[in-house]
C-alpha beads as a LAMMPS data file, in Angstrom:
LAMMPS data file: protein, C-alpha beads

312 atoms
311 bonds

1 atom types
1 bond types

-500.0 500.0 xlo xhi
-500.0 500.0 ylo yhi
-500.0 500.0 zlo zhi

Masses

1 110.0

Atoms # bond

1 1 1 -350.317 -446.948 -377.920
2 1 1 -352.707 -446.462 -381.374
3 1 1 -353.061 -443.104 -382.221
4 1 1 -356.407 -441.592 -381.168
5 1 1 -356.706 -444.734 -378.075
6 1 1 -357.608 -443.190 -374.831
7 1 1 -354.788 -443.212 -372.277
8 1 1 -355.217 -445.841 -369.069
9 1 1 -356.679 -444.491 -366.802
10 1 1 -354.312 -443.882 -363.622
11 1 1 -355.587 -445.525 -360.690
12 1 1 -355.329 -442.671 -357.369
13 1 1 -353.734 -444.273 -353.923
14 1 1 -354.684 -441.419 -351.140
15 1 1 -351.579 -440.302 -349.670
16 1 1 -349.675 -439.401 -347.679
17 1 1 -348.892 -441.843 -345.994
18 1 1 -347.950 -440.858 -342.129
19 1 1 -346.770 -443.389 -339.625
20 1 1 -344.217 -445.186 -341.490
21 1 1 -346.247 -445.852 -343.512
22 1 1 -345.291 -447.339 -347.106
23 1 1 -347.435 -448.113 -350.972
24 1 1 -346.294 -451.193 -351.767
25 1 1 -346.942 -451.131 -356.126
26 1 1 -348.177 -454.372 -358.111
27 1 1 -344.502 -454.189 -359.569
28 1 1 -343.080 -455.011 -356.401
29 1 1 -344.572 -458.445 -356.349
30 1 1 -342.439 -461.108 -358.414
31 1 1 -342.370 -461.244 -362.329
32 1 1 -345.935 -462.649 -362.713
33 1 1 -347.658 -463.283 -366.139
34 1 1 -350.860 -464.631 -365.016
35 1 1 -353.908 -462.605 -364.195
36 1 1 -353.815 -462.656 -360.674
37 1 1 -350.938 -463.348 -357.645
38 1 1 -351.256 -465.861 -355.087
39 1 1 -349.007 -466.479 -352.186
40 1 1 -348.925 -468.195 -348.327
41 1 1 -347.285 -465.843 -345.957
42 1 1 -346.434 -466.857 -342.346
43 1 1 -346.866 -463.194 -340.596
44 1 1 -344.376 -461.497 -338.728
45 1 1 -343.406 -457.970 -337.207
46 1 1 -341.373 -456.692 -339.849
47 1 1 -343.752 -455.296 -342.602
48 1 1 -344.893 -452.228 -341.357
49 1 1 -348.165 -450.767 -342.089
50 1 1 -348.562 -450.181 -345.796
51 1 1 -351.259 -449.865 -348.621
52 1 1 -351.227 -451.028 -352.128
53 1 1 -352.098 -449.331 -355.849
54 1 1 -354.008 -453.288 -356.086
55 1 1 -356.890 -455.099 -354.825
56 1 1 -356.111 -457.690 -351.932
57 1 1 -357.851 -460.496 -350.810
58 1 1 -356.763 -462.002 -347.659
59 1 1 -357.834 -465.495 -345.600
60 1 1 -356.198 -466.407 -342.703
61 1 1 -355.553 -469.973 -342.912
62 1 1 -353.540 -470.862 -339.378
63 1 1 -352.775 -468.789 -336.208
64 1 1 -354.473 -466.043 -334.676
65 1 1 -353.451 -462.108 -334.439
66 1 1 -354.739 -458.841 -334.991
67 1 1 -354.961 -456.844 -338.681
68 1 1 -354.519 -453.070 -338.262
69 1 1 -356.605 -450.977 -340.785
70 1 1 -356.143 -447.299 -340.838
71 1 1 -356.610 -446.538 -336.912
72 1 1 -358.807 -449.718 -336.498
73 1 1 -357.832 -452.958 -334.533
74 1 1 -359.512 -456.477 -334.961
75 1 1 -358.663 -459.715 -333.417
76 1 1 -358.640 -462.282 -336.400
77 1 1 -358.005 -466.154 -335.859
78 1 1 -358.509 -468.608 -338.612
79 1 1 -361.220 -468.235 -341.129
80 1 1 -361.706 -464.617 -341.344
81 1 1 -361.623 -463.555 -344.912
82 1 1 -360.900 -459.373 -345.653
83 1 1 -361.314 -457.295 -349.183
84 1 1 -358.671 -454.690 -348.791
85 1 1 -359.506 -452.282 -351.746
86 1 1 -356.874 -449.839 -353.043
87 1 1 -354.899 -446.694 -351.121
88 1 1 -356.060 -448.284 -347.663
89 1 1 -353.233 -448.834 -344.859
90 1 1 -353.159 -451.947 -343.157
91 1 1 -351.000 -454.590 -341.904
92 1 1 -351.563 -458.221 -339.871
93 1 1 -349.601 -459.224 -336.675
94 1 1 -349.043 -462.364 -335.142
95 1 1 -351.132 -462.472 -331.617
96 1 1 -347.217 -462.868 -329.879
97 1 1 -343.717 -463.222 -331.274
98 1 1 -343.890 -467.172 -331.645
99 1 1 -347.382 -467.657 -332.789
100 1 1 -348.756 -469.007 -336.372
101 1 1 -350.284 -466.275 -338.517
102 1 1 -350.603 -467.926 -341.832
103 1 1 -352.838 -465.685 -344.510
104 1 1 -353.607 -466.425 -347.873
105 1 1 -353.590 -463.550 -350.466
106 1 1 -355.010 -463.130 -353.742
107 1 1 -354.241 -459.635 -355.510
108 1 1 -355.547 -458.692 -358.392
109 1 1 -354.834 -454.903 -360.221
110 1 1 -358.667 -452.927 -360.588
111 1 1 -357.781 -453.367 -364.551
112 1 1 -357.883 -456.997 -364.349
113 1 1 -360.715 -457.173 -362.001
114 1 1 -363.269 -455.297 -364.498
115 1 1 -362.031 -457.344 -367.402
116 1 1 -362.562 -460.392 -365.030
117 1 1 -366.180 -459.249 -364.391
118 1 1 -366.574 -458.816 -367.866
119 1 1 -365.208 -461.997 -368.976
120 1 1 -368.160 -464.040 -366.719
121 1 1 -370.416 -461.401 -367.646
122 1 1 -371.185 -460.432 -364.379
123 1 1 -374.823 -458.549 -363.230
124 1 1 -374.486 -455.556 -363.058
125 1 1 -375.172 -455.267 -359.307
126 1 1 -372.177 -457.575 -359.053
127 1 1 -369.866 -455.178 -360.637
128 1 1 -371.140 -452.064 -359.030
129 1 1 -370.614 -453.663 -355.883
130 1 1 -366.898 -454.142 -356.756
131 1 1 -366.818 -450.468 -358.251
132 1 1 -367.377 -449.045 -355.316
133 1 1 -365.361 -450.265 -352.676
134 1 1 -361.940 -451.208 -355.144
135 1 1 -360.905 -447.822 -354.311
136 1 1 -361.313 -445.788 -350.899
137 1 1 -362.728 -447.146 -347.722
138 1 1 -364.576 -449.916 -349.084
139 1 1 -362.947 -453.005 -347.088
140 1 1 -365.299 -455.446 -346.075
141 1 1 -364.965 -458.549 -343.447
142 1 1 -366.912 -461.807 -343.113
143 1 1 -366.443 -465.106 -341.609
144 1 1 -365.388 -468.396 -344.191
145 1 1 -368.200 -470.238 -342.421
146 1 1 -368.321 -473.660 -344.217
147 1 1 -364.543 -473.116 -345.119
148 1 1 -365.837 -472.069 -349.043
149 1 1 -362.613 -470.000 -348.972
150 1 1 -360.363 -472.525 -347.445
151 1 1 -360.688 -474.800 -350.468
152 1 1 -360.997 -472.251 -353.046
153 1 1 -357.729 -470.677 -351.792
154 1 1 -356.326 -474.126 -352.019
155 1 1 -356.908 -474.695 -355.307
156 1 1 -356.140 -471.155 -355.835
157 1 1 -352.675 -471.516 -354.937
158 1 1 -351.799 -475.405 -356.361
159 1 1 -352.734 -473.598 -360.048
160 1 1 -350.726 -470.337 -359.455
161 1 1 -347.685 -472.365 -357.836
162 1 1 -347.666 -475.507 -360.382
163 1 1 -348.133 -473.493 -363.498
164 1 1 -349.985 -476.249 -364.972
165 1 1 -351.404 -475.480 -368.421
166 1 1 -354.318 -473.764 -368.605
167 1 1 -353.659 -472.592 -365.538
168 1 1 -354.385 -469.157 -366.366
169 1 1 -358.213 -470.141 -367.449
170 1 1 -358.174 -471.922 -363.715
171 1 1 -356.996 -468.717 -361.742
172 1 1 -359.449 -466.588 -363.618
173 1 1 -362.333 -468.890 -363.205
174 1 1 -361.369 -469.226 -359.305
175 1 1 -360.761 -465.780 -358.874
176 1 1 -364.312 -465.387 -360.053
177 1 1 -365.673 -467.870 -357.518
178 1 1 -364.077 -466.068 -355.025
179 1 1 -365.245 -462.979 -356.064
180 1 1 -368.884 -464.188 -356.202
181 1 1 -368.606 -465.696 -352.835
182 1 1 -367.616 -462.572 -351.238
183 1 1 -370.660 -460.867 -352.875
184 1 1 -373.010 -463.441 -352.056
185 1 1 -371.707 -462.981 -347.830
186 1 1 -370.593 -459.449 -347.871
187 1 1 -372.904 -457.675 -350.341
188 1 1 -375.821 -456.757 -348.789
189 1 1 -375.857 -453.393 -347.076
190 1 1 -372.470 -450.439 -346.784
191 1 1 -369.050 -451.557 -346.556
192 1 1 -368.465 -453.096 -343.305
193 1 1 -367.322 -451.387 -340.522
194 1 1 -364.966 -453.040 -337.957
195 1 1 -366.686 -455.444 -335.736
196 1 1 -366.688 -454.704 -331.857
197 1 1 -363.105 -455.678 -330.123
198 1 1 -363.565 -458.401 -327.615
199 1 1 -361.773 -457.270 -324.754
200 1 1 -357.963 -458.043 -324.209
201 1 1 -358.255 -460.583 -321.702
202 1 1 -360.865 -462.344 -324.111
203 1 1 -358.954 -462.097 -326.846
204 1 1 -355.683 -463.311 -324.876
205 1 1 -357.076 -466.087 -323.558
206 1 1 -358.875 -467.628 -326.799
207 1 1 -355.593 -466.688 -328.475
208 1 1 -353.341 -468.388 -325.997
209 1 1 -356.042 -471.697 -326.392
210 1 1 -356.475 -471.421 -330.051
211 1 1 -352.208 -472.067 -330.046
212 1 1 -352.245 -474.346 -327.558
213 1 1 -355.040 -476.474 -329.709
214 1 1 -352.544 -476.369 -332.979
215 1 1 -349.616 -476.957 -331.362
216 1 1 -351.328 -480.366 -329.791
217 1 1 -353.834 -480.946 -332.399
218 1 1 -352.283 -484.838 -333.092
219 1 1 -352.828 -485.107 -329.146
220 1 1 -356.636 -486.446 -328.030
221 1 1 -358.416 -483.167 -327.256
222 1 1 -361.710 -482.856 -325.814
223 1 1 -364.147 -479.760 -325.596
224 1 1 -364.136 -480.441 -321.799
225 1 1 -360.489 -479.982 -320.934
226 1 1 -360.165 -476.979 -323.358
227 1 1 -363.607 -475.449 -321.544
228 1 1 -361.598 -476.070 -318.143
229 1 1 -358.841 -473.885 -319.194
230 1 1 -361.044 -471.774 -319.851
231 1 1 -362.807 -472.082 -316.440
232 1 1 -366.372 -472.302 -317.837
233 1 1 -369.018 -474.835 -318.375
234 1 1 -368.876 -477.287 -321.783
235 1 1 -371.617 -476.059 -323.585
236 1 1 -370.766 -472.451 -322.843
237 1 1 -367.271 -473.038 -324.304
238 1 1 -368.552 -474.861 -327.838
239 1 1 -371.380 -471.662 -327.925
240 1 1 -368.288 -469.333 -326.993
241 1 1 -365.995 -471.513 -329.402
242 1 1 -367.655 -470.619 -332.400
243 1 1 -368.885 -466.997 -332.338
244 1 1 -365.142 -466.149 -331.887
245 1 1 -363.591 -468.794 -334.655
246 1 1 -366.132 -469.189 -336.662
247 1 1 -366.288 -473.033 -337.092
248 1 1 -367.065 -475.364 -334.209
249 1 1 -364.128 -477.148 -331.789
250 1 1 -364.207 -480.349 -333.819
251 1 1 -363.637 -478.600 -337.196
252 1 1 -360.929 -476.538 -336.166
253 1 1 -359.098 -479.614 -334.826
254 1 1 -359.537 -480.778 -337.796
255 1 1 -357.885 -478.403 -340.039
256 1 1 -354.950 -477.295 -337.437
257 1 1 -354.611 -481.639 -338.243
258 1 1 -354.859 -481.008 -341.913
259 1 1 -352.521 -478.277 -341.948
260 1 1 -350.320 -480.337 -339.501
261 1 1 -350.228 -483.044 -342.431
262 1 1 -350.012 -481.009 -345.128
263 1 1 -346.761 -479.436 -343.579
264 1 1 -345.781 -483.328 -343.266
265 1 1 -346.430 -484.067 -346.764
266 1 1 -344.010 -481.654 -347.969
267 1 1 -340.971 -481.834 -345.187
268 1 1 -340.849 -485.179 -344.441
269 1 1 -340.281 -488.437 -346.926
270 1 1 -342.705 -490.090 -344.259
271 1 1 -345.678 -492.656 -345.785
272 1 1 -349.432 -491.022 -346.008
273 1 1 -350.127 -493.516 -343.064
274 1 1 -347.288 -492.327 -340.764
275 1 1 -348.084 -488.893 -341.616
276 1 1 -352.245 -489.717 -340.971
277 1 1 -351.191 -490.753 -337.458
278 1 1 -348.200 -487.978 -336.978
279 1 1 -351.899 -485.912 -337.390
280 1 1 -353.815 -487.601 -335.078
281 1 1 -355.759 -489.997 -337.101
282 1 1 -354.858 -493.678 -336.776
283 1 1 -357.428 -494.687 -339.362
284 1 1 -355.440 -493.723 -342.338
285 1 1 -359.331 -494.300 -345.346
286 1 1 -360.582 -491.306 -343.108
287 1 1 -357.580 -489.047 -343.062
288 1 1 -357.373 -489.000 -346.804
289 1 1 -361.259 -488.894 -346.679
290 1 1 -360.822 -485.850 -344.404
291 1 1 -357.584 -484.136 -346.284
292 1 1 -359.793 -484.440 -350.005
293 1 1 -362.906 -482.639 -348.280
294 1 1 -360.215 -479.934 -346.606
295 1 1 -357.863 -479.424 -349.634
296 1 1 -359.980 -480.459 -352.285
297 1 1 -356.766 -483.055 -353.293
298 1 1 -355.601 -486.235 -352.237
299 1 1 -352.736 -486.197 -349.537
300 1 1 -350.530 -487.852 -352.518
301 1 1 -351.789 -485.260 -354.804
302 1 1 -350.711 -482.570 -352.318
303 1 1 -347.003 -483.708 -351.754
304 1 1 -346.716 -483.937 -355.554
305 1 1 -347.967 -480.893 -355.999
306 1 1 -345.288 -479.121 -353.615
307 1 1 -342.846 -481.400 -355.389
308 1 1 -343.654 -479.731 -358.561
309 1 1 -343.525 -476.540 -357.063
310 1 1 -339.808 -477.015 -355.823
311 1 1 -338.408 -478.435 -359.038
312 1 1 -339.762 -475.078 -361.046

Bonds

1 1 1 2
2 1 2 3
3 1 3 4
4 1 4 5
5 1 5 6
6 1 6 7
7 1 7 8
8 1 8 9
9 1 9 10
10 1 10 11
11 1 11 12
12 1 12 13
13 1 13 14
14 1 14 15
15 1 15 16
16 1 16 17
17 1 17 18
18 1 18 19
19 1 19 20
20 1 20 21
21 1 21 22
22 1 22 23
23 1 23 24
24 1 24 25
25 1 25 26
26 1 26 27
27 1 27 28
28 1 28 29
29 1 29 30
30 1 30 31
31 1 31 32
32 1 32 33
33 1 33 34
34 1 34 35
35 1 35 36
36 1 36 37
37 1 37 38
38 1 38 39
39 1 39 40
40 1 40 41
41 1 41 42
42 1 42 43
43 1 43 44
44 1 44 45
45 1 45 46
46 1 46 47
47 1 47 48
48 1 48 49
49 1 49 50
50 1 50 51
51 1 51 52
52 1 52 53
53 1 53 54
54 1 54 55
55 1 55 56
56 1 56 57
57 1 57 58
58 1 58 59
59 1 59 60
60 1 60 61
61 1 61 62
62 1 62 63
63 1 63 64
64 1 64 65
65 1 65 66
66 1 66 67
67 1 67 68
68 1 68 69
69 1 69 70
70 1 70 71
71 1 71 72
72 1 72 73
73 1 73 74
74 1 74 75
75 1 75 76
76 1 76 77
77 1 77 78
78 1 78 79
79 1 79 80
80 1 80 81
81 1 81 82
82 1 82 83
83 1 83 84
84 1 84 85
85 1 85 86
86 1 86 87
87 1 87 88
88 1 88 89
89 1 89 90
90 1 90 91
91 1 91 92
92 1 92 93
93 1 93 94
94 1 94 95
95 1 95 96
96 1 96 97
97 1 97 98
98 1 98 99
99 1 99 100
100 1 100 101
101 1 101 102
102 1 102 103
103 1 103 104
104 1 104 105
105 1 105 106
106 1 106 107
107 1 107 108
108 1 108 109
109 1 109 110
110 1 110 111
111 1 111 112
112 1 112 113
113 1 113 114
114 1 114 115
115 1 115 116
116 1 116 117
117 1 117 118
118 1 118 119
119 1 119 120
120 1 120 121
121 1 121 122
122 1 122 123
123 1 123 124
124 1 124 125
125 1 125 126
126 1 126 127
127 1 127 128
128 1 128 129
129 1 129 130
130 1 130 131
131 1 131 132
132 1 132 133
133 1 133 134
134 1 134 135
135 1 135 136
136 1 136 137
137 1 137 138
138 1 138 139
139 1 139 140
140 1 140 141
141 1 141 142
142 1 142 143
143 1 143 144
144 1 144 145
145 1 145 146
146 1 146 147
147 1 147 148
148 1 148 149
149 1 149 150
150 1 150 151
151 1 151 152
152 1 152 153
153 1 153 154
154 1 154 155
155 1 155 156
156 1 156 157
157 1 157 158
158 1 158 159
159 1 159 160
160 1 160 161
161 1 161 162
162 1 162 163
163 1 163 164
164 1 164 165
165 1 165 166
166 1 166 167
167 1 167 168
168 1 168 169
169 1 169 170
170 1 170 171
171 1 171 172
172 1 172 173
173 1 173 174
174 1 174 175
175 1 175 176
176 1 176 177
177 1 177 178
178 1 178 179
179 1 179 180
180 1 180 181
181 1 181 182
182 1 182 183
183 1 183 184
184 1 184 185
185 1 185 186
186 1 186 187
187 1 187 188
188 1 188 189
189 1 189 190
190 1 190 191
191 1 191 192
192 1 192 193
193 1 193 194
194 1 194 195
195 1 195 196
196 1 196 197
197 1 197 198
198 1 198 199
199 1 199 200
200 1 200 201
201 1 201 202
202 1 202 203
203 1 203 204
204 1 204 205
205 1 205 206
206 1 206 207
207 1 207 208
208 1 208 209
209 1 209 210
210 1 210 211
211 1 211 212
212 1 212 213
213 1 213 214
214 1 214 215
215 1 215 216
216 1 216 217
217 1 217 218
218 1 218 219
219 1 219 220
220 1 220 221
221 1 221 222
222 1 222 223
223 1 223 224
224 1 224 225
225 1 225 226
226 1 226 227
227 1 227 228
228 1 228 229
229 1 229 230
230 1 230 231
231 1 231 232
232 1 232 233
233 1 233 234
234 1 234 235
235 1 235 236
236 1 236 237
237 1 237 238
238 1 238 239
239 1 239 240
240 1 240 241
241 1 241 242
242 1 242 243
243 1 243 244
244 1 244 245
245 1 245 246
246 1 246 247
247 1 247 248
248 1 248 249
249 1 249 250
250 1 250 251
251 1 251 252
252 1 252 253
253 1 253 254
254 1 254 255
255 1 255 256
256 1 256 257
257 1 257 258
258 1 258 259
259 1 259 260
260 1 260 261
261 1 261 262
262 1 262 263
263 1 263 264
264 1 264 265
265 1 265 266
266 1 266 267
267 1 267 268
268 1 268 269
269 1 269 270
270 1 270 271
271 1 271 272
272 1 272 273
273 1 273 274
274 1 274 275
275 1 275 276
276 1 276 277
277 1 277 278
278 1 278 279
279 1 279 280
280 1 280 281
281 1 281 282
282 1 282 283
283 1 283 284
284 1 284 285
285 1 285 286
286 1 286 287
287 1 287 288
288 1 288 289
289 1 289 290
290 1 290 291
291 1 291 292
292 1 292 293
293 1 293 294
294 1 294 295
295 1 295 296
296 1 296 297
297 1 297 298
298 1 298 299
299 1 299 300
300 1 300 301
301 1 301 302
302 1 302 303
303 1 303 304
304 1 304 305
305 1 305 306
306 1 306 307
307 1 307 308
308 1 308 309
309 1 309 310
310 1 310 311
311 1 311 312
């Protein structure tokens, strides 16, 4: 440090932390040079509940569950998108030992998100907003509606696991995107405040269909028969469908396909048309139509891309 530079200053996590409870630090997370991590977790019940001294920003991408905040409980299925600021104690769960929960994260230290803000010379209100809720109680939920998120966090982790050059520039820029997006959904008003539980049969049931739908997504399912299971009328069901998910029936078959094919691409030598109709989609043009519009890459973009990945 120059003489006469002002010391950092030292970012406060509330404690203690009762329960269990653990801080997990930035330093914990693996050697990482670039501005911001990125990873694709497959939940489980082994983290307990824990807080960070960073700024998390979490999707989930598959599955459905429950994320515990403090003393709060939410049923979260794919699509909900959460800004966990610093010092707050959470942790996801699966929905049942045996079910997908698949989250994106993007964490980024408070440090890196001012310079970030900085660096796209962000309005003022923009920053603000960020200033108050990176510390404290200031978490926030909204819904990906239109999947914005999806393919951001796509392309969010291809440049953070490929390490492509410039890739830096690309996580910075994205990070900014993402940060805007939240701002433009999530900024109006306080810092949200967990949304009304659905009841536990509700949330059982819709859980119990929404794995049922990914674990037979290549299968021909119809709105009807799921609506049946569900012992209620058609149009009830699509109404029902997508104030709980987010995103109609059809589109959610279509990404539990996606991911289906992307998990293809990358464990199996199989061609892009065997893996199309290992998906559910026989027409091979609209697959890779579909995959590009989902992923924002080709599925022979993709599989290279996790190729890459491996070999590093």
């Amino acid at each position: 440090m120059r003489e006469n530079e002002p010391a950092p200053k030292a970012v406060r996590v509330p404690a203690p932390f009762a329960r269990g409870e653990r801080l997990l630090p930035y330093a914990s997370l693996a050697d990482n040079p670039l501005p911001v991590y990125v990873n694709r977790v497959r939940e489980t019940f082994d983290l307990r509940m824990h807080a960070h001294d960073f700024i998390e920003i979490c999707l989930v991408a598959e599955g459905a569950g429950f994320h515990y905040l403090e003393t709060e409980q939410i049923a979260v299925a794919r699509g909900d998108l959460f800004f966990i600021p610093i010092g707050l104690s959470h942790v996801f769960r699966p929905a049942a030992k045996g079910q997908p929960l698949v989250l994106y994260n993007c964490v980024v230290t408070a440090d890196r998100l001012n310079m970030l803000l900085q660096a796209v010379q962000a309005e003022p209100e923009l920053a603000a907003f960020y200033a108050a809720r990176s510390a404290g109680k200031g978490w926030f939920q909204l819904r990906d509606r239109g999947e914005e998120a999806q393919r951001l966090f796509h392309r969010l982790h291809r440049e953070f696991t490929e390490r492509r050059p410039g890739c830096s520039a690309a996580l910075s820029a994205l990070t900014a995107e993402l940060l805007v997006l939240l701002y433009r959904h999530g900024g109006e008003g306080e810092p949200r405040q967990p949304v009304p539980a659905a009841s536990t049969e509700d949330v059982a049931s819709m859980g119990e269909l929404l794995a049922y739908i990914r674990g037979n997504c290549a299968e021909d399912l119809h709105a009807a028969a799921m609506a049946a299971k569900l012992g209620i009328g058609e149009r009830q069901f699509q109404r029902s469908f997508k104030k709980a998910v987010g995103v109609t029936f059809l589109d959610y078959v279509q990404s539990a396909r996606i991911d289906l094919g992307c998990r293809l691409l990358l464990e199996t030598a199989d061609k892009i048309s065997a893996v199309a109709a290992r998906s559910g989609y026989q027409d091979t043009k609209f697959f890779n139509r579909l995959f590009k519009k989902k992923t924002g890459v080709t599925p022979r973009q993709y599989r290279a891309a996790g190729k890459s990945s491996e070999e590093r």
